[in-house]
C-alpha positions in Angstrom: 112.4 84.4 157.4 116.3 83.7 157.6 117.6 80.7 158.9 119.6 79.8 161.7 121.4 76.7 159.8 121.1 74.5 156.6 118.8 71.8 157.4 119.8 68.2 156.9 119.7 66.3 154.4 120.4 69.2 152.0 117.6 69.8 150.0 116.5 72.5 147.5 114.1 75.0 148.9 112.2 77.7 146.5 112.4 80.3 149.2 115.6 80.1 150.7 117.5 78.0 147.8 118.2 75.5 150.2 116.4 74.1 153.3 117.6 76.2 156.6 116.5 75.5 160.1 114.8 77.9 161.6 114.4 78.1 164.9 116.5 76.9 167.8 114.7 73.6 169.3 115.3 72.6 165.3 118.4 73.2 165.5 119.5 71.9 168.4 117.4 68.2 167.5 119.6 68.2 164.2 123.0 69.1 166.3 122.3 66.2 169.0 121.6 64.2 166.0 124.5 64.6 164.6 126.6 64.3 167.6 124.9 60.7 168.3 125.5 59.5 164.9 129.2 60.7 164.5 131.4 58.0 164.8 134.3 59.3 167.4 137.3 59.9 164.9 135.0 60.8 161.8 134.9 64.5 162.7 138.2 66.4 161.6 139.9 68.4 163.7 138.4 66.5 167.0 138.6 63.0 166.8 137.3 62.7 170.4 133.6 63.8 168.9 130.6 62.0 168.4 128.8 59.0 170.6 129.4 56.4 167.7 125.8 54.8 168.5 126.8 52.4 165.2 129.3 50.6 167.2 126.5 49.3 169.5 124.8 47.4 167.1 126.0 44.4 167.7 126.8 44.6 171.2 124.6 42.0 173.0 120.8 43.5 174.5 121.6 43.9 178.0 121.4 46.4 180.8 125.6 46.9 180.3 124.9 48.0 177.1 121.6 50.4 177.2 124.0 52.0 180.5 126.7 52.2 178.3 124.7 54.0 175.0 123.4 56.0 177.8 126.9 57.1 179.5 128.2 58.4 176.3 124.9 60.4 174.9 125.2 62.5 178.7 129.5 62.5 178.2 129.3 63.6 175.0 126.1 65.8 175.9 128.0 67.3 178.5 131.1 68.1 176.7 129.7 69.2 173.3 126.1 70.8 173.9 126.9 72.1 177.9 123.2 74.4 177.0 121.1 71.1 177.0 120.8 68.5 179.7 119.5 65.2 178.9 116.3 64.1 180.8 116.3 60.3 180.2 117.9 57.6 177.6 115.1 55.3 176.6 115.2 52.4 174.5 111.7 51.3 173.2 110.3 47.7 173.0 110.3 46.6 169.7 107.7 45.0 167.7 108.6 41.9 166.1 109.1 42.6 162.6 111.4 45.4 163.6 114.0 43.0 165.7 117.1 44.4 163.5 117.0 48.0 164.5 118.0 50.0 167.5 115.4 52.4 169.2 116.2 55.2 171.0 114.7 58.0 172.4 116.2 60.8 174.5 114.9 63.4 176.4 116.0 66.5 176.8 115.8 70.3 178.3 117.4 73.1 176.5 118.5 75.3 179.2 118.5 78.8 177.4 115.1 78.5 176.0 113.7 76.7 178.7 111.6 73.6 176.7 111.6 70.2 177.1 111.8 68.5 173.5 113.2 64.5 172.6 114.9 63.0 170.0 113.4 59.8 168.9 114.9 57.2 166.0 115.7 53.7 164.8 119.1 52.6 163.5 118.9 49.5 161.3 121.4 46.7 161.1 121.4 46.3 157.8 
């Protein structure tokens, strides 16, 4: 089966040579990935893309913050991936052991397929 987009982290694949994605939820999960993790000013060509979430990770645990994270996942959202709208930004309690990480989880619909899908991950401090 062809694929849509070269899946990430690059990897070897014995059917396609390399990993692809394949369909479009897949696709769009790696994409809003992406966007979130992109620092703004890392992307050539437009320096205004990407949330930055790294910048955050130092910023104190407060309700200022989470609304902030949460402001520039739906601005960027809005501006770069117009076909999804996000749901809900949550941020996770943590157990103990995992104090030095970020946990984030957002929900999304993807407009043109009509399915609900989220993106959930941990950033560590280190």
């Amino acid at each position: 089966m062809p694929g849509l987009s070269p899946k990430l982290p690059v990897a070897k694949d014995p059917t396609d040579g390399f990993a692809l994605t394949k369909t479009y939820n897949e696709m769009i999960k790696q994409n809003l990935m992406n966007l979130v993790l992109t620092s703004p000013g890392e992307r050539m060509m437009d320096i205004k893309f990407g949330v930055g979430i790294r910048d955050f990770l130092f910023e104190q645990n407060t309700l200022e913050t989470k609304f902030a994270i949460e402001q520039k996942i739906n601005d960027q959202v809005s501006t770069y991936m117009p076909f999804i709208a996000v749901e809900g930004v949550e941020f996770p309690d943590v157990e103990s052991h995992q104090l030095n990480k970020l946990h984030i989880v957002i929900r999304y619909f993807i407009v043109p397929t009509g399915t609900l899908d989220a993106l959930s991950f941990a950033i560590d401090l280190v």
